[in-house]
N, C-alpha and C positions, 0 to 999 in steps of 0.2 A: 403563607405559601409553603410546599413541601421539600427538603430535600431530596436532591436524586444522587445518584451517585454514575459515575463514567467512569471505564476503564478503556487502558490502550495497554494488550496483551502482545507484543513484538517481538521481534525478535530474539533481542538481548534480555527484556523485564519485563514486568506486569507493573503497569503504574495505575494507580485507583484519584479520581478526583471525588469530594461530596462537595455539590451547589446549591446555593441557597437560590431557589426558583426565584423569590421575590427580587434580590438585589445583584442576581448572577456571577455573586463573586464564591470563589471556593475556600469554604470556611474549612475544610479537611485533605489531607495527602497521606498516600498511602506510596508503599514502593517496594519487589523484592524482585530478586535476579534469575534468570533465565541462564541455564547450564549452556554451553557453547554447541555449536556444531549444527550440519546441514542436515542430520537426524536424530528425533530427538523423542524421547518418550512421552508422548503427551499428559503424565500421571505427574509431571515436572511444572508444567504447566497450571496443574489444575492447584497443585501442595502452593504455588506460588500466589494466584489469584486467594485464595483464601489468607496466604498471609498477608498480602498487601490491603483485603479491606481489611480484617484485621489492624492494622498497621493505620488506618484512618477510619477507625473508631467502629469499624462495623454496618452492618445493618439494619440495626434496628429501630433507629430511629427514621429510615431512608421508606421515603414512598413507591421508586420509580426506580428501575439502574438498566442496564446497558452497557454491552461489551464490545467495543474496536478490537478487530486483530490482525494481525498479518496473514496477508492474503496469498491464498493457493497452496497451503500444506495440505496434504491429504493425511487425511484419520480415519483409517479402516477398520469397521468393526463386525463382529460375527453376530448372530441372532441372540447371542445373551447378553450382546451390552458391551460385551471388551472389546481394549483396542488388540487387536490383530498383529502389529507388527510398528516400531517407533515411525514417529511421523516424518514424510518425507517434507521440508521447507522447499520454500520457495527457490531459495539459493543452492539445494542440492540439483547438482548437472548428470546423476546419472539414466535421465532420460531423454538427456539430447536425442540419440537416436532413434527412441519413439518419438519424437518429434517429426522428424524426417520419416517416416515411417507411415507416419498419420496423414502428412503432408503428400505424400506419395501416391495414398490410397484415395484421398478423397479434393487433392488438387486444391492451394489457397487462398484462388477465388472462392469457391465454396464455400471453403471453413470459413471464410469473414462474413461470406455474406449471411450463414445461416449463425453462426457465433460473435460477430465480431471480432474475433481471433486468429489471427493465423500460430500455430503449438510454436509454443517453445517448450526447452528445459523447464519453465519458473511455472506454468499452469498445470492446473489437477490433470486434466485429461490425458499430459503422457507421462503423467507418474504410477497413471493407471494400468497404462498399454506397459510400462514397467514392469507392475507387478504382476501383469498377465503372464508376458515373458519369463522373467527372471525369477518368479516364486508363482509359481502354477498351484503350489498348496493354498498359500496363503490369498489368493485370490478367490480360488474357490470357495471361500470360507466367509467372505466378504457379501453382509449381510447389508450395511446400508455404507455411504459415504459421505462424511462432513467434513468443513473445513475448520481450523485452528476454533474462531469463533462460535461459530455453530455447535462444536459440541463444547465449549467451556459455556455457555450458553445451558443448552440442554443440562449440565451437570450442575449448575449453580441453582438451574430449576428444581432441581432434587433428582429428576432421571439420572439414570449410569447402570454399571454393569450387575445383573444378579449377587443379589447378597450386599451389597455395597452402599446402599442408594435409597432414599426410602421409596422412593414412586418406580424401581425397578426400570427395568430396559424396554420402554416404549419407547423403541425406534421411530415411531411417527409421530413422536413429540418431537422431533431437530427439526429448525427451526433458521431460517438467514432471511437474508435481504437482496435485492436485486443488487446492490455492488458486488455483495464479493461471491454471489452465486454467478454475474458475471465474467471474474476472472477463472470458472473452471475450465472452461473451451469446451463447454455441453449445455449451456443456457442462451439463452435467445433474448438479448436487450429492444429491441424489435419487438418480438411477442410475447415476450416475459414468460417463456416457458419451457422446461426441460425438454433438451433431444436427445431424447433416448435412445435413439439409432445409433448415435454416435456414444454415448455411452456405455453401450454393449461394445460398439467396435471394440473402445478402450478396455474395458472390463473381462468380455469374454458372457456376461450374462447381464441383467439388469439389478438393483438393489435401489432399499431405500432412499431416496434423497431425502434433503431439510426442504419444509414447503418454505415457498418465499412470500413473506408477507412485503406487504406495501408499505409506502413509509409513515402512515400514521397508525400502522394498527397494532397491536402490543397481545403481549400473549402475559400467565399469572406461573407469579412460582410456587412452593409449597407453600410460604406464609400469605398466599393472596398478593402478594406484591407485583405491581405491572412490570413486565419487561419490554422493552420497543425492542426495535430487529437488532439492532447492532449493526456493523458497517466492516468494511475492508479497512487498513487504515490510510490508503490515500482518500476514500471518500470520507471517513470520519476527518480527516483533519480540513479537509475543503468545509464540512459541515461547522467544523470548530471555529474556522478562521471567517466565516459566515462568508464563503466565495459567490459571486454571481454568475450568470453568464455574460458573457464578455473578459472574467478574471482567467488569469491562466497562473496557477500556482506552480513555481520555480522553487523544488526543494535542494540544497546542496547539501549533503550529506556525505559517509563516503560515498555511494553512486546519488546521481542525479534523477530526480523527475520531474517531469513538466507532463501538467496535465490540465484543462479547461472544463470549465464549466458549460456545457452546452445544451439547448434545448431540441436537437436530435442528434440521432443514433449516426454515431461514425462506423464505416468498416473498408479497412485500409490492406489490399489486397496483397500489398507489400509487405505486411507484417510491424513495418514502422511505428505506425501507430497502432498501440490497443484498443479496441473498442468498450471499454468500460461502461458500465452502468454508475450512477452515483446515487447518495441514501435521499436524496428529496423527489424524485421520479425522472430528473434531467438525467442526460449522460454525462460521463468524465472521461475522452480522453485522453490515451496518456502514453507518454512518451519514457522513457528511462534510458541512461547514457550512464556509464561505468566510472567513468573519470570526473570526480565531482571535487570534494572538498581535498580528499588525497592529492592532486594538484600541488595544490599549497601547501600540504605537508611538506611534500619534499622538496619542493625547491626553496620553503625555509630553513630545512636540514641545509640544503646543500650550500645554502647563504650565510649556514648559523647565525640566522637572529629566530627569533618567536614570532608567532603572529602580528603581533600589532608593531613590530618593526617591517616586517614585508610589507605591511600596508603602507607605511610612513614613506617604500623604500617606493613601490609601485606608483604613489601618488607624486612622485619628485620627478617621474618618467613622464614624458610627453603619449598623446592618443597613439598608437601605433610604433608605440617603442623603439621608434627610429629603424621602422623597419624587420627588429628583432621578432622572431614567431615562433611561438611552439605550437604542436602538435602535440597535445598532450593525452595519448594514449597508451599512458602506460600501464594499463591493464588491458589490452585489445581495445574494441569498442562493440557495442551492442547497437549505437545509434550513431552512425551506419555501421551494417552487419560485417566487424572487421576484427573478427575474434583473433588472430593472431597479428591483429598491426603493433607497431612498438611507438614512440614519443620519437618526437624530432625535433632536433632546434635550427631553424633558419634565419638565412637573413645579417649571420654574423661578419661584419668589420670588425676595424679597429677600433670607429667610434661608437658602433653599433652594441658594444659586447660591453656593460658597466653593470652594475649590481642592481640599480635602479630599473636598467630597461629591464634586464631578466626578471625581476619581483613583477614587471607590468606584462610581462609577455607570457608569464603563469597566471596570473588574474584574466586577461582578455583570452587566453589559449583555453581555460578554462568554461568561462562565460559564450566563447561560441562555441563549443560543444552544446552547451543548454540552449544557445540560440540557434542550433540547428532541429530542437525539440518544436522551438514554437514558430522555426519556419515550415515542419514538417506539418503542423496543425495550419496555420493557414492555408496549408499548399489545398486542405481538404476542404476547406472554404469558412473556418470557425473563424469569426473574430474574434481577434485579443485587445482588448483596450486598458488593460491595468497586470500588472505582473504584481503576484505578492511573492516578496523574496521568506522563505524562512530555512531552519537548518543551522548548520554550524557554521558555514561557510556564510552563511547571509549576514554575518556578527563582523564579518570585517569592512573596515570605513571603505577601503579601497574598492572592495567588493559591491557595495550600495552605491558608489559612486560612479562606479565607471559600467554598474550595469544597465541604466539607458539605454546609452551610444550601441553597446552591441546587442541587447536585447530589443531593441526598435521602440520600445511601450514604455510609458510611465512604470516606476516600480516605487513598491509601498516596502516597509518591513516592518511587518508589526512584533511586539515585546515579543522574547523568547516566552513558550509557555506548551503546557502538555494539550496539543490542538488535536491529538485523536481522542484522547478522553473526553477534553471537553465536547467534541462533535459529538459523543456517545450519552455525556449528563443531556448535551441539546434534546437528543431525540427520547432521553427519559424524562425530559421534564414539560414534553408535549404529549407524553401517554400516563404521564402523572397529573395533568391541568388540561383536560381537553379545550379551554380556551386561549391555551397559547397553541399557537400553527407551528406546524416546523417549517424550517426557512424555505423555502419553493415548494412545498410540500402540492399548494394547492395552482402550481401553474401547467399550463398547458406542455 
């Protein structure tokens, strides 16, 4: 059986896994770092992905690969192949106001029902209506549009800019997947197909897209080598953790997401929920909430102990910490829409107010912010029957312990491990062995 190789391209790094089809365990790792910041060159990007396979031995032995990446950066490029202007991330807010903007013109029932989306900041579609506005050169100029993945994708293929590249700037070689061509707020999970209406709105004219292949079908790179789609990387790591429908994946990180595996399309006219696609044909949506593992940072600063004493200190607390409750918004919130709310601490007496309750009243203050994610998915009618916890916050005892009670579901934590790459070797080692299936690949 063949090696494949998976990458999760993120924010912060590019991490590379190599899988041995036959025994599914990863015989190689690769790893290099991502420069900071909410804009970013995407030439930073690609120098990275090459050292990290690199850094796990390469290609050449590899039959199949596949790239996860962070989802919703826009990578605008002109008719010769270059990028246009540094990539705008997810995390850059300078088009909150085409947000509102978009939302104005064409009203949030609409946008969900015909995207699944209602705009924020974080999606392509108004980093577009951005660059319409605020650089009117630089849009004009804008020949096709991909996202992080799509074109590390396209460039690993051999395409990229004139002179640079051996198979040159064939624009209609980019190439995605119905997840993360989901998150531009210009695709249709519903029909599975570009609105381009709305993409002009955003743009000012129309341009190239990546065609969206399905999830078993795989495109060849310069050495013949199969490539599968690749994924955003909340749906590669749903992919990696082999989520089902029924699972609702609870990441704490520093922001939080909750997202479900479901066999139709959500569109939440609230904005609440995203309506995502995910990489086996099901949908994912998905929830995100600002205040996750940061939590428990600081209230083990403000306790001075470490981690695994806040745990010890939470676990010594009684269910409802005698009352004791935070609000722990100390970065706004996103879920619910409470950008400038601040933390609170309630609830305090005499007896009320000990070290222990406060470590339990950051954990549960915490965990139902995430539980108001997977009360927002039910409210839409998705069943949850199993939570997998993972992330960095999912490592503390206190944390697996007492998320049940506030979470309402059974919860798993499976081993720490790089679950968007391995989602990405999944889907290369089903277009590398056409008798293995990918995981839902073939359900209704």
């Amino acid at each position: 059986m063949p090696l494949v190789l998976g990458v999760d391209s993120s924010t912060q790094s590019c991490k590379v896994v190599v899988v041995d089809t036959a025994t599914g365990s990863v015989v190689r790792t690769g790893r290099a770092a991502h420069p900071v910041g909410t804009a970013v060159d995407p030439e930073a990007w690609w120098q990275a992905l090459n050292a990290a396979i690199a850094d796990a031995g390469g290609l050449d032995d590899v039959a199949a690969w596949s790239i996860g990446g962070q989802q919703h950066g826009l990578v605008a490029l002109d008719a010769s192949g270059s990028v246009i202007r540094d990539a705008l991330l997810w995390n850059d807010t300078r088009s909150a106001g085409a947000a509102d903007d978009l939302i104005a013109e064409f009203g949030a029932q609409d946008l969900a029902a015909r995207t699944g989306l209602v705009p924020v900041a974080s999606f392509t579609i108004t980093k577009l209506r951005w660059l319409r506005d605020a650089e009117p050169d630089n849009a004009s100029r804008v020949a096709a549009v991909a996202l992080p993945h799509d074109w590390l994708t396209w460039r690993l293929r051999g395409y990229g800019p004139t002179g640079a590249s051996p198979l040159g700037p064939v624009l209609e070689e980019l190439v995605t997947d119905r997840s993360d061509a989901s998150g531009t707020g210009y695709w249709s999970p519903v029909d599975g197909a570009y609105d381009r209406a709305l993409l002009v709105a955003a743009l000012g004219h129309d341009a190239v897209l990546p065609r969206v292949l399905g999830p078993a079908e795989w495109v060849a790179d310069a050495a013949g080598r199969r490539v599968a789609p690749g994924a955003g990387d909340n749906a590669a790591a749903a992919l990696g953790l082999g989520a089902q429908p029924g699972d609702v994946v609870v990441s704490i990180g520093t922001s939080g997401t909750v997202c479900a595996v479901s066999r139709t399309p959500i569109a939440d006219p609230s904005g609440t929920v995203a309506g995502f696609a995910d990489a086996t044909g099901n949908f994912l949506p998905l929830v995100a909430t600002l205040n996750a593992a940061r939590v428990l940072d600081v209230t083990a600063a403000l306790l001075a102990v470490g981690h695994d004493e806040l745990s010890d200190l939470a676990l010594q607390a009684p269910s409802g910490a005698d009352g004791l409750t935070l609000l722990p918004y100390f970065e706004g919130e996103r879920t619910p829409n409470l950008p400038d709310a601040t933390a609170s601490l309630t609830g305090m007496t005499l007896a009320s107010t000990t070290r222990a309750n406060l470590a339990r009243a950051a954990v549960e203050g915490m965990l139902r912010g995430l539980g108001a994610g997977l009360d927002a998915l039910r409210g839409l009618g998705i069943p949850l029957e199993r939570a997998l916890l993972i992330g960095g916050g999912a490592q503390s005892e206190a944390v697996r312990r007492i998320a049940p009670e506030i979470l309402g579901v059974p919860v798993e934590v499976p081993e720490p491990g790089e679950y968007v790459a391995l989602g990405a070797a999944r889907q290369a080692a089903a277009a590398a062995t056409p008798s293995l299936r990918l995981l839902g690949a073939d359900r209704p």
